[in-house]
Backbone as JSON, one array per atom type, in Angstrom:
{
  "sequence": "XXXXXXXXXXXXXXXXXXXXXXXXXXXXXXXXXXXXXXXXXXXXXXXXXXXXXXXXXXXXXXXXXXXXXXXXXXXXXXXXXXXXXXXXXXXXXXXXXXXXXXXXXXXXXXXXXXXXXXXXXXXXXXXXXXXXXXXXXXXXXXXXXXXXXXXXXXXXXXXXXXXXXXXXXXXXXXXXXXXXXXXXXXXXXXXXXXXXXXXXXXXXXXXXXXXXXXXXXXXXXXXXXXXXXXXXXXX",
  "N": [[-2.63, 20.53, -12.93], [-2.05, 17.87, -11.1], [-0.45, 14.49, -11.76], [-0.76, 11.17, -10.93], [0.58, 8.34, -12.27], [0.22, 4.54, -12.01], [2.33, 2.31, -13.36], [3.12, -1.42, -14.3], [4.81, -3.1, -15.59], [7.86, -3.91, -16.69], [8.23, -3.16, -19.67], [5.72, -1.67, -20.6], [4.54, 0.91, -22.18], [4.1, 4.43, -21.78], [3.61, 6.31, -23.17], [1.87, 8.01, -24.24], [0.23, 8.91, -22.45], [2.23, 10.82, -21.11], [3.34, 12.64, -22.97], [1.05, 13.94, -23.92], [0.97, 14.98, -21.28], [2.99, 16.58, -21.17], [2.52, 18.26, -23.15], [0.47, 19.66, -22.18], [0.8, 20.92, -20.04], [0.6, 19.7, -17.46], [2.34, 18.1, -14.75], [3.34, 15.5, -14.03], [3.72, 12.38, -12.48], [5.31, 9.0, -12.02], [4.92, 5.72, -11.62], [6.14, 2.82, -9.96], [4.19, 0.54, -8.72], [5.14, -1.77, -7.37], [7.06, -1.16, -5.32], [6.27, 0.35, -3.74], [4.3, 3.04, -2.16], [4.02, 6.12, -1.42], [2.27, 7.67, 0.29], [1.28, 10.15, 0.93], [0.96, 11.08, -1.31], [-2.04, 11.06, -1.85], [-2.93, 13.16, -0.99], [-2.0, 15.45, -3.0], [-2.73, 14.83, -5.48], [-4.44, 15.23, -8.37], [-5.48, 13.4, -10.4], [-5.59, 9.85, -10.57], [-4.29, 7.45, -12.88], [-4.24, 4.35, -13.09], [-2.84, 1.97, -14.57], [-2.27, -1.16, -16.86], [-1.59, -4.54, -16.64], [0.38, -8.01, -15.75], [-0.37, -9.4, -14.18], [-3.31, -10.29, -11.85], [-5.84, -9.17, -10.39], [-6.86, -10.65, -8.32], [-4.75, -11.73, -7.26], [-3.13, -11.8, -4.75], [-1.34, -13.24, -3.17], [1.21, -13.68, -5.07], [2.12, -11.38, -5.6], [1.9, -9.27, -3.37], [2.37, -6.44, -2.98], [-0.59, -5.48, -4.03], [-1.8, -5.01, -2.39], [-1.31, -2.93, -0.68], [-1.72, -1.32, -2.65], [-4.39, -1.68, -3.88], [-5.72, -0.33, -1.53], [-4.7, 2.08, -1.33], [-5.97, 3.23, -3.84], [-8.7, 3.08, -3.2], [-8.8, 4.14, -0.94], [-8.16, 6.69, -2.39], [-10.4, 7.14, -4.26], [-12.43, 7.28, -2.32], [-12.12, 10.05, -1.3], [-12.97, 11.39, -3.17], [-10.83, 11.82, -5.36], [-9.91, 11.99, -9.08], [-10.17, 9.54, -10.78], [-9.06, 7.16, -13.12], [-8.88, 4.22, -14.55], [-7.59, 1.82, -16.6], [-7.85, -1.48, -18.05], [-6.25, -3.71, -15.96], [-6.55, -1.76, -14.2], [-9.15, -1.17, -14.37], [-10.52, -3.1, -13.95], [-9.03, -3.52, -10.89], [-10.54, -1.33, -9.55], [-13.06, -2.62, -10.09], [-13.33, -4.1, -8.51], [-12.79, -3.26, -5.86], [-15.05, -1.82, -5.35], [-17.0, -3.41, -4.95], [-17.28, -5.11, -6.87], [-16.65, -8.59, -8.83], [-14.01, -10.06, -9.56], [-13.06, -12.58, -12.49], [-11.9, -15.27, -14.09], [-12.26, -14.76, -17.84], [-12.5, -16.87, -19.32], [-13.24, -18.68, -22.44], [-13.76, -16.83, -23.5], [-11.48, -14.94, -23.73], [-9.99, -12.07, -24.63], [-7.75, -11.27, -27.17], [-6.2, -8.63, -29.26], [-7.57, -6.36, -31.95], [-10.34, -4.98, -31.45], [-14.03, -4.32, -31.67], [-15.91, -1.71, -29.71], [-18.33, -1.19, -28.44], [-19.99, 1.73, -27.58], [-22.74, 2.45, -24.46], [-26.18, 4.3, -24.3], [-25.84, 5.98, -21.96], [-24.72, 8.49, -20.3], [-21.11, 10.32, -20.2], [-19.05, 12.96, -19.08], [-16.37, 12.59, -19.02], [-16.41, 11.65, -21.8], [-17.04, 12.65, -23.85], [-16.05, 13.09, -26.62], [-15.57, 10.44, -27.61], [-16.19, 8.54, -29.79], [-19.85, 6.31, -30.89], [-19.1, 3.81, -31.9], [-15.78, 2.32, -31.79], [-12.27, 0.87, -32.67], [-10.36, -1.12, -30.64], [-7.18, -2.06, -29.07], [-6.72, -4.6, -27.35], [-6.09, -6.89, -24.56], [-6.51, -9.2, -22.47], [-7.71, -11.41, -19.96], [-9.3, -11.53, -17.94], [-12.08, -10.97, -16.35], [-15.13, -8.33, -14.92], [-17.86, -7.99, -12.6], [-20.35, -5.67, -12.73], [-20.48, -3.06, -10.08], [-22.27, -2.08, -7.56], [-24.03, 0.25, -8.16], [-22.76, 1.62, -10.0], [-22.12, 2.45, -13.39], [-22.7, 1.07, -16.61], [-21.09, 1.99, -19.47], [-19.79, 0.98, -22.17], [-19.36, -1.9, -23.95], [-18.56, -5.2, -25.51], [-18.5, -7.89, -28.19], [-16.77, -10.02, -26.96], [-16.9, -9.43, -24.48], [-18.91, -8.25, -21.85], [-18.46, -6.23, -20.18], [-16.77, -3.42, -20.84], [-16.35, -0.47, -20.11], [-16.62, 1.74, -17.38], [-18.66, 3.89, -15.22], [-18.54, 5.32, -11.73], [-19.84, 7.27, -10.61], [-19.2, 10.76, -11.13], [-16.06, 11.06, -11.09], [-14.72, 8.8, -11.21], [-13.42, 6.28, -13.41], [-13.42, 3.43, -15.22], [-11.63, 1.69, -17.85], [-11.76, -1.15, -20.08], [-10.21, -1.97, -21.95], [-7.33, -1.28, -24.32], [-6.79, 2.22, -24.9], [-4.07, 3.38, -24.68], [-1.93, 2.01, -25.3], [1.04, 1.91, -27.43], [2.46, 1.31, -30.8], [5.23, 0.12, -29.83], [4.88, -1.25, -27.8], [3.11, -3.02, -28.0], [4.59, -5.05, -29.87], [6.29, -5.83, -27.94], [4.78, -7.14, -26.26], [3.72, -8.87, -28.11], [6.49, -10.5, -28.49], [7.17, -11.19, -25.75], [4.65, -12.38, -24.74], [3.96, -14.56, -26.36], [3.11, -17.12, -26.06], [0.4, -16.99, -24.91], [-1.53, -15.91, -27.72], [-3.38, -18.66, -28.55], [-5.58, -21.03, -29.21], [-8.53, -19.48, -29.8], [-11.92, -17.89, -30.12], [-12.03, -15.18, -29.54], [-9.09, -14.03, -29.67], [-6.53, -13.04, -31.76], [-4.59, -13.67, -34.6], [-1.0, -13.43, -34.53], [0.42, -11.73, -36.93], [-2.32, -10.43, -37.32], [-2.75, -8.8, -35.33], [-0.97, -7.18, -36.21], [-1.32, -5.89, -38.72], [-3.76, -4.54, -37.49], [-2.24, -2.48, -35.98], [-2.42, -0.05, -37.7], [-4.49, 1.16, -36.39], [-3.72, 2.44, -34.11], [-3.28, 4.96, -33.72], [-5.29, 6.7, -34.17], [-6.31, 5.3, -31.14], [-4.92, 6.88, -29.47], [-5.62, 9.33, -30.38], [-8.29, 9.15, -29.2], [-7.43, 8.72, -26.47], [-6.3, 11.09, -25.76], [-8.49, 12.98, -25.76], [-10.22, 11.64, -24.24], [-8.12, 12.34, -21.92], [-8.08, 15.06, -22.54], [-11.13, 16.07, -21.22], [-11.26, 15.33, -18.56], [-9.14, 17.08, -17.24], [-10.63, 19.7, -18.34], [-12.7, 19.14, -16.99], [-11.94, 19.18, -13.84], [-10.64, 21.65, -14.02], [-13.17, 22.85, -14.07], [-14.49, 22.42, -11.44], [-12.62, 23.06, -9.85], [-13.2, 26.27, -10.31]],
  "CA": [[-3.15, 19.25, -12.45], [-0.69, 16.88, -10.85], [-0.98, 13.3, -12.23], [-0.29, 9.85, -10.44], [0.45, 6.78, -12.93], [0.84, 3.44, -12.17], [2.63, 1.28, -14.32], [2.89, -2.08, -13.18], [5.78, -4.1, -16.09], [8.58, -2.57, -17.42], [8.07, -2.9, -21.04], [4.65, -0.72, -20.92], [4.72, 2.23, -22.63], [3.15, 5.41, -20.75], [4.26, 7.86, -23.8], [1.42, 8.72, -24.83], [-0.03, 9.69, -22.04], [3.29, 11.4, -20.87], [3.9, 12.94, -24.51], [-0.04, 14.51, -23.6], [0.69, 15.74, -20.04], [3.54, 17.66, -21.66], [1.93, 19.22, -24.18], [-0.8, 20.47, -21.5], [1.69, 21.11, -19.35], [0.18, 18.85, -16.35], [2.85, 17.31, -13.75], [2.96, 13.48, -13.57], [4.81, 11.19, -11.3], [5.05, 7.57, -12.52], [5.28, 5.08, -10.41], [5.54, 0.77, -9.91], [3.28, 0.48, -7.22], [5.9, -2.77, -6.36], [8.2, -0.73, -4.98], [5.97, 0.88, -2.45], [3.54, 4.39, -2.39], [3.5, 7.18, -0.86], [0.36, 7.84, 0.64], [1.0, 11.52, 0.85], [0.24, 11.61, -3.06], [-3.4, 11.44, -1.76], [-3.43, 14.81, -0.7], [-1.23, 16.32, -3.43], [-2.76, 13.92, -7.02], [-6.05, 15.47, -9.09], [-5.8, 12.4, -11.28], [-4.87, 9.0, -10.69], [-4.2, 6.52, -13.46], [-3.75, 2.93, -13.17], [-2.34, 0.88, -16.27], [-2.67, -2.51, -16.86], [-0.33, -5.78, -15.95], [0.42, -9.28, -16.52], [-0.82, -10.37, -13.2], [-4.7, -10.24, -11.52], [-6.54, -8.21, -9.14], [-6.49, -11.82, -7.15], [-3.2, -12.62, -6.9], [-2.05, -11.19, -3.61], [-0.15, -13.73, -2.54], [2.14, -13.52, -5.84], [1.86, -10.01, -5.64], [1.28, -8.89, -2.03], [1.84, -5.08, -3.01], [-1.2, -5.45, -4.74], [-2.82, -5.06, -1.05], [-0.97, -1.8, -0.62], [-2.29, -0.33, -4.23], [-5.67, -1.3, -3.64], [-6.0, 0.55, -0.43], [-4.12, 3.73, -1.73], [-7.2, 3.53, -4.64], [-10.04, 2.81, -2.61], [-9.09, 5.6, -0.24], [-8.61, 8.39, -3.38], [-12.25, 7.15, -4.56], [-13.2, 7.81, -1.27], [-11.78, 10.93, -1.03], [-13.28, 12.33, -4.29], [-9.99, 12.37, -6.33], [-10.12, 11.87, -10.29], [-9.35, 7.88, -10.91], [-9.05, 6.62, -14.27], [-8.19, 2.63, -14.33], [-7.42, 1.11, -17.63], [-7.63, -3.21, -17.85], [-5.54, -4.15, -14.74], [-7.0, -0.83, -12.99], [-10.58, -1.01, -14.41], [-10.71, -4.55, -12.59], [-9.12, -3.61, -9.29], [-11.66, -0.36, -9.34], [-14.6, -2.68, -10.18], [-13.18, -5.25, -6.91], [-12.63, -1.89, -4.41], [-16.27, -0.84, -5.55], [-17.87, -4.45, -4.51], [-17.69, -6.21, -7.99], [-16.24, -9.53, -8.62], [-13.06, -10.25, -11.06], [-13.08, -13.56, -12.49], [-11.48, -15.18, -15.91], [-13.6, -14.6, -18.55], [-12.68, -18.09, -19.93], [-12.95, -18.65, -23.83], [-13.67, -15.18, -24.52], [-10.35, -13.93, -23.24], [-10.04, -10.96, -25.92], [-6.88, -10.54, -27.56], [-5.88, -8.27, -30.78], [-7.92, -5.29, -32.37], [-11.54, -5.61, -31.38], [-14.44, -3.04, -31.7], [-16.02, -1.5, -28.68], [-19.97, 0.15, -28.64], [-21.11, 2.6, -26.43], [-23.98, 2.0, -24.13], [-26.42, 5.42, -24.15], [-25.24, 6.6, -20.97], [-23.55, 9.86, -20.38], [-20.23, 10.47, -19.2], [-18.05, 13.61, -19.29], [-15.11, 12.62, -19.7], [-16.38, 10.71, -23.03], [-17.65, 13.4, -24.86], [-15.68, 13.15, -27.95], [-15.47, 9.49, -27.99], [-17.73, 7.93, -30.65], [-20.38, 5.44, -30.61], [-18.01, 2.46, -31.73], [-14.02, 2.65, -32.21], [-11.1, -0.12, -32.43], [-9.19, -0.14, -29.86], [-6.48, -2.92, -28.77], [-7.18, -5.15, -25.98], [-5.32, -7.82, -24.06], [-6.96, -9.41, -21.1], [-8.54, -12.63, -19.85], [-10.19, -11.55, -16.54], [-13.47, -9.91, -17.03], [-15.49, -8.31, -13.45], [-18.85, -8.19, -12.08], [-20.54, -4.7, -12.52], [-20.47, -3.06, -8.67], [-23.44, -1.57, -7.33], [-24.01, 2.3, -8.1], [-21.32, 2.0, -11.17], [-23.18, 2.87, -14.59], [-22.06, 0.75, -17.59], [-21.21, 2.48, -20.25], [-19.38, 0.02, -23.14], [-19.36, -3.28, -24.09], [-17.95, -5.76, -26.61], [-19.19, -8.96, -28.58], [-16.55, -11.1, -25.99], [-16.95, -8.73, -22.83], [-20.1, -7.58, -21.48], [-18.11, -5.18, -19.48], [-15.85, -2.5, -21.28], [-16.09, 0.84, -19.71], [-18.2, 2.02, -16.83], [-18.37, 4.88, -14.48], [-18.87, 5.13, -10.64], [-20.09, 8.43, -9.98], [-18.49, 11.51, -12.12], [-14.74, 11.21, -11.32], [-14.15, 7.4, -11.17], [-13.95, 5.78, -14.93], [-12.66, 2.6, -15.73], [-11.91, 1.03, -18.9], [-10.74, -2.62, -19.99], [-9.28, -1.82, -23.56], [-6.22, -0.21, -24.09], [-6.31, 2.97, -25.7], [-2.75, 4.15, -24.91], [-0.81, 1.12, -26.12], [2.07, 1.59, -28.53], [2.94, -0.08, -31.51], [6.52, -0.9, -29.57], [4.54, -2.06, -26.61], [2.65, -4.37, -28.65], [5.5, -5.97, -30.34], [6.97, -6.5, -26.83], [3.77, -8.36, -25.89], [3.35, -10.35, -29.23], [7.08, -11.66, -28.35], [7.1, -12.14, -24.91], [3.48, -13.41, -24.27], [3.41, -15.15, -27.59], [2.64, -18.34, -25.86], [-1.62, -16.75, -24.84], [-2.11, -16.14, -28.6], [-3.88, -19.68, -28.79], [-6.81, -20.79, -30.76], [-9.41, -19.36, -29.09], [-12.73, -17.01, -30.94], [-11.69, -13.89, -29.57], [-7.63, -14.02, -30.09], [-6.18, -13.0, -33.36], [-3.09, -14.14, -34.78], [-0.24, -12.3, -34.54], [-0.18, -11.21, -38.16], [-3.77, -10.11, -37.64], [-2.81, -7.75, -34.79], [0.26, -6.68, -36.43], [-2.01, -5.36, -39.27], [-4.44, -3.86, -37.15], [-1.89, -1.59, -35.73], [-3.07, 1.09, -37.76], [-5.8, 2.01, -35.46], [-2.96, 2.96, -32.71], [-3.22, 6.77, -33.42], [-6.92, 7.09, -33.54], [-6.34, 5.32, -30.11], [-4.16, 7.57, -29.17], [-6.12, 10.65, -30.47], [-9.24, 9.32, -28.32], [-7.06, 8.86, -25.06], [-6.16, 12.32, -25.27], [-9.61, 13.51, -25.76], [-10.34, 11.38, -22.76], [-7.55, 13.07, -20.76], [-8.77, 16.72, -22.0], [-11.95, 16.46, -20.69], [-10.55, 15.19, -17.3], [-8.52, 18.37, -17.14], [-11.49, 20.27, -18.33], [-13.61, 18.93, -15.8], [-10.6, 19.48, -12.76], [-10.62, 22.95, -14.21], [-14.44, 23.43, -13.98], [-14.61, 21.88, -10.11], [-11.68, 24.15, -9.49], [-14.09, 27.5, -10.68]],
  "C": [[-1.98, 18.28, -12.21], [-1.47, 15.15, -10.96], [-0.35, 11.62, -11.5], [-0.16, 8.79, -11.72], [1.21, 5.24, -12.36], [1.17, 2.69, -13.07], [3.5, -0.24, -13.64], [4.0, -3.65, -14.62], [6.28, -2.53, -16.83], [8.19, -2.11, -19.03], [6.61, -2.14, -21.41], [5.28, 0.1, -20.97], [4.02, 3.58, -22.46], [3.57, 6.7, -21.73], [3.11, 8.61, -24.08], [0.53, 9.54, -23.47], [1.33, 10.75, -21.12], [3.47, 12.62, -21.71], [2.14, 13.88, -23.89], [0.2, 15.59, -22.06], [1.79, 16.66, -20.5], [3.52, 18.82, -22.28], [1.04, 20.2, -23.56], [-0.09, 21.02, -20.33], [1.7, 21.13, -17.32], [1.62, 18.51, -15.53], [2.44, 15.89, -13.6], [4.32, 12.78, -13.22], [4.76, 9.76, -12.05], [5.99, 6.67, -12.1], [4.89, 3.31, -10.46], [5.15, 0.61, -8.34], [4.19, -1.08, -6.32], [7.05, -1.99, -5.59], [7.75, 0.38, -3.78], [5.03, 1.97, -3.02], [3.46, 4.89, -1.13], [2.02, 7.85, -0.64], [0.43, 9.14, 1.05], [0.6, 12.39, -0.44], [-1.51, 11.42, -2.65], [-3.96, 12.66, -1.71], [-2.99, 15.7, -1.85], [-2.39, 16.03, -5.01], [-4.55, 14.72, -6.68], [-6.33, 14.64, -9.68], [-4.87, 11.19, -10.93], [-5.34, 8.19, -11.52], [-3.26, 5.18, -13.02], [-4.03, 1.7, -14.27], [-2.26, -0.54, -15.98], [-1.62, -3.8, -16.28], [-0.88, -7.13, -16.26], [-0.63, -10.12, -15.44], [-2.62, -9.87, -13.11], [-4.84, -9.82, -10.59], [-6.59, -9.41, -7.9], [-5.68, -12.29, -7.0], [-2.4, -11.85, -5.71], [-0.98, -11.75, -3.29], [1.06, -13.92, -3.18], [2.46, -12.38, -5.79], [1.02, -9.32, -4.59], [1.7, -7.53, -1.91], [0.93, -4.85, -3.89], [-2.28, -5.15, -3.52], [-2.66, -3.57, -0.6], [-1.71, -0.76, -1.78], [-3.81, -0.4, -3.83], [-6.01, -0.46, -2.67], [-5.83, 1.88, -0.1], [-5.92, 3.74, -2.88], [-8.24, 3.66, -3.96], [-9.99, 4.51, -1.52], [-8.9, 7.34, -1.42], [-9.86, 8.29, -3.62], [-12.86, 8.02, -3.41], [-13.59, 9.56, -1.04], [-12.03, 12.16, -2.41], [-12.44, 12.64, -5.42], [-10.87, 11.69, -7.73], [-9.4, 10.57, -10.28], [-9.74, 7.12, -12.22], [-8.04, 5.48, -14.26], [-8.38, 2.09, -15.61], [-6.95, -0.69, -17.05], [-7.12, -3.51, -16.68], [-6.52, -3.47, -13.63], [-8.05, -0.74, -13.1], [-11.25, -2.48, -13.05], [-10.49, -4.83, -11.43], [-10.66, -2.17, -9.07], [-12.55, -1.29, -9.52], [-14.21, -3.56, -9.0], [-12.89, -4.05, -5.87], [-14.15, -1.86, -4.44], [-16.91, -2.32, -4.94], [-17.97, -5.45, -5.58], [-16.59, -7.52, -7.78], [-15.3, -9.97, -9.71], [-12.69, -11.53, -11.09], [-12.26, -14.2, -14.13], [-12.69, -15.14, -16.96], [-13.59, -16.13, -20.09], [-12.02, -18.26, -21.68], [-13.26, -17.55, -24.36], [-12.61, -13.89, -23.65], [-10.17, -13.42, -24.97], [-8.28, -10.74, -25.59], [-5.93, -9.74, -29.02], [-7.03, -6.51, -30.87], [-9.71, -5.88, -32.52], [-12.7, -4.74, -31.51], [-15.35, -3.08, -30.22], [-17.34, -0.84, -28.73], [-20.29, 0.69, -27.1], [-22.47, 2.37, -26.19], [-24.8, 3.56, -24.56], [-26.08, 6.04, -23.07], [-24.36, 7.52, -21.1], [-22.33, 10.09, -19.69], [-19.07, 11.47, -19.72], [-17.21, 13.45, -20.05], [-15.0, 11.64, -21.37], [-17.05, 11.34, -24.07], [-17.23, 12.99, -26.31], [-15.13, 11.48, -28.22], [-16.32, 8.61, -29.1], [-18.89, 6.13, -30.32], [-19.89, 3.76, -30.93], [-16.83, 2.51, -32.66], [-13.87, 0.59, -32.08], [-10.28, 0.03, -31.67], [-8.2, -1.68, -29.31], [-6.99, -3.61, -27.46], [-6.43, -6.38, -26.06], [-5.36, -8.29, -22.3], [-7.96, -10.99, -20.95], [-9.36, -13.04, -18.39], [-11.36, -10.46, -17.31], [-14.28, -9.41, -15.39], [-17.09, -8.11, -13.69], [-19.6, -6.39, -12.31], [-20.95, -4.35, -10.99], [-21.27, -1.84, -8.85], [-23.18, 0.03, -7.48], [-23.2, 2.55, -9.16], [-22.77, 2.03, -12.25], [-22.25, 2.04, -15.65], [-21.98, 1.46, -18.49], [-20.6, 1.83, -22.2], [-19.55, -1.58, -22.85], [-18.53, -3.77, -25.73], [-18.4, -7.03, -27.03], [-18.82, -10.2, -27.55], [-16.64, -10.79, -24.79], [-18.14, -7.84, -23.09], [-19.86, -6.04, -20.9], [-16.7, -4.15, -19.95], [-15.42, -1.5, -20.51], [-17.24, 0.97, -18.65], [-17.41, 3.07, -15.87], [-19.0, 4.47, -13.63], [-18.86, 7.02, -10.06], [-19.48, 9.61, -11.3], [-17.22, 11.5, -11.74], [-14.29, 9.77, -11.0], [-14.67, 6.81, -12.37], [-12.75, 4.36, -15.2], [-12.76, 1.83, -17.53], [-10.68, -0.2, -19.23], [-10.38, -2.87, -21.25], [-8.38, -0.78, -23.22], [-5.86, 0.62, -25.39], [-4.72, 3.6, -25.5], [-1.83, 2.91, -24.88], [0.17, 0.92, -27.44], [2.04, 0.97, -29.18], [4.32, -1.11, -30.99], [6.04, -1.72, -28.44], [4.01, -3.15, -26.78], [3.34, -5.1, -29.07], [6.31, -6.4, -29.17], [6.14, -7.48, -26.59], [3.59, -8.97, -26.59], [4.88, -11.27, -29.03], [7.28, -12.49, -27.34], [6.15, -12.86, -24.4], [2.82, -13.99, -24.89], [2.88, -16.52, -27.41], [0.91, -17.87, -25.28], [-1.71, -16.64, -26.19], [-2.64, -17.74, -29.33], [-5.25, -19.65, -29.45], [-8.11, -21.01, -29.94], [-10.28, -17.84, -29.98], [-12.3, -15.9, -30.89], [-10.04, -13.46, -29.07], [-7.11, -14.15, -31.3], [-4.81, -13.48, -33.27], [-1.8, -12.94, -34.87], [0.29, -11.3, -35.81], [-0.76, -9.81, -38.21], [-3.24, -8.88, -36.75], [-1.44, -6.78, -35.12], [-0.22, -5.23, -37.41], [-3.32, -4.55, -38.57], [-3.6, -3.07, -36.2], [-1.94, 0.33, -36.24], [-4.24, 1.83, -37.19], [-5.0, 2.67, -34.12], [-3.69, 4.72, -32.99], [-4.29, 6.96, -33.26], [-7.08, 6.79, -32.04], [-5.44, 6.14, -29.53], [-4.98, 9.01, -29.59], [-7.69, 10.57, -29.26], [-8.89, 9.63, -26.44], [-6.86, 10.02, -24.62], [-7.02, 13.62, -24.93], [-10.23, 13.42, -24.43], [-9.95, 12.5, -21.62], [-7.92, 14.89, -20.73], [-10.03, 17.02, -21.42], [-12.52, 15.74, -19.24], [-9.96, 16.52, -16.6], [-9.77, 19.21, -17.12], [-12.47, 20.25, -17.19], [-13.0, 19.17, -14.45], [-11.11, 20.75, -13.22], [-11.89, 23.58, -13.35], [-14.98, 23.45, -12.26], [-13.64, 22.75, -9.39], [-12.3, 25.52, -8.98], [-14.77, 27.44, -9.1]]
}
C-alpha cells in the first residue's frame, strides 16, 4: 500500500504513523502540501492522510496552497482512493464534502479530553472502543456534510469523527501526537491556553500525557484495518 501524508508545520511529529508503516512494511511519501503536489500521486496513493495545522480550512488568502490541497483531496474522494483527515484534514474533508468550518468559539478544546462513539459502524474502527482519551487541539469545529455518517462526539464538539461513504474517515482529535510534539505546542502556542471551559492548563496536559500510547496503540489499529480493508478490495 503506498501512503500519501500531509504534514502541514514543521514541528509535527508523523512517527508514529511512520514507525507503523515500517513495521507493515507500507511505502509512504510525506509531504508539505506548501511546497506544491504532484498530482500524479492520484494515480499511484491507496491512502491519503492529512494531519493537522496551525492555520484554517478558510484562510486561503494566508495560505493560498491551501486551494491546491483541497482540489488534490476532493479529486482522490472522487476517485475512490482511501482518505483519512485528522483535525486540519477532518475540516477541509467536511468543507470539500459541502459542510461548513467555522470557530467553535468558547468551546475551543484544548488538552486530554474523552471522546464517545456514536452506534454507527465503521470498518476501519473496529477495535476502537466506545470512549477513549485522546489529545486534542483545535478551535474550528464544521458543519456535518450531507451523506457523511457521524460517528463521535465530545462534551465541547458535537462533531468528532464521521465517515463519508467506506473509504473517506475524518477525525478532529489527535491520536498520533507525541509527547515531543506536545511540548513543542505547549511552548510555542502557549499564548491559546487561556481561561476558557474546555482548555486545560499546561500542567494538566502535561499529566495527561500518559494516555499518548493507548493513542498511539488505537491509531495503529485504525491504520490496520485500512490496510486490511485495501487488502480485501484488492481480492
Amino acid at each position: 500500500m503506498k501512503i500519501v501524508v500531509f504534514r502541514h508545520f514543521l514541528f509535527d511529529d508523523p512517527s508514529v504513523i511512520i514507525s507503523w508503516s515500517e513495521d507493515t512494511e507500507h511505502e509512504l511519501v510525506m509531504h508539505d502540501p506548501a511546497q506544491g503536489i504532484q498530482r500524479e500521486w492520484l494515480h499511484s496513493l491507496d491512502l491519503l492522510v492529512i494531519l493537522g495545522g496551525p492555520m484554517s480550512v478558510y484562510q486561503e488568502n494566508e495560505y493560498p496552497w491551501l486551494i491546491q490541497e483541497k482540489a488534490f483531496v476532493s479529486e482522490a474522494i472522487q476517485m475512490g482512493k482511501k482518505v483519512l483527515g485528522i483535525c486540519l484534514g477532518a475540516q477541509m474533508i467536511a468543507e470539500i464534502l459541502g459542510g461548513t468550518v467555522i470557530s467553535n468559539g468558547e468551546k475551543k478544546e484544548i488538552g486530554w479530553h474523552q471522546v464517545q462513539r456514536k452506534r454507527d459502524y465503521h470498518p476501519w474502527l473496529t477495535h476502537v472502543p466506545e470512549q477513549f482519551t485522546s489529545f486534542t487541539w483545535h478551535g474550528d469545529t464544521f458543519s456535518l456534510p450531507e451523506g457523511a455518517r457521524l460517528l463521535m462526539y465530545s462534551e465541547a464538539c458535537e462533531h468528532q469523527a464521521f465517515a463519508y461513504g467506506e473509504h473517506v474517515l475524518g477525525l478532529q482529535f489527535h491520536l498520533e501526537s507525541t509527547t515531543q510534539c506536545i511540548e513543542q505546542m505547549l511552548s510555542r502556542w502557549s499564548h491559546e491556553l487561556i481561561d476558557l471551559p474546555f482548555i486545560q492548563k499546561d500542567f494538566v496536559i502535561r499529566e495527561g500525557m500518559v494516555h499518548s500510547e493507548n493513542s498511539q496503540m488505537l491509531l495503529w489499529g485504525i491504520l490496520d484495518q485500512i490496510a486490511l480493508n485495501s487488502l480485501n478490495s484488492a481480492d
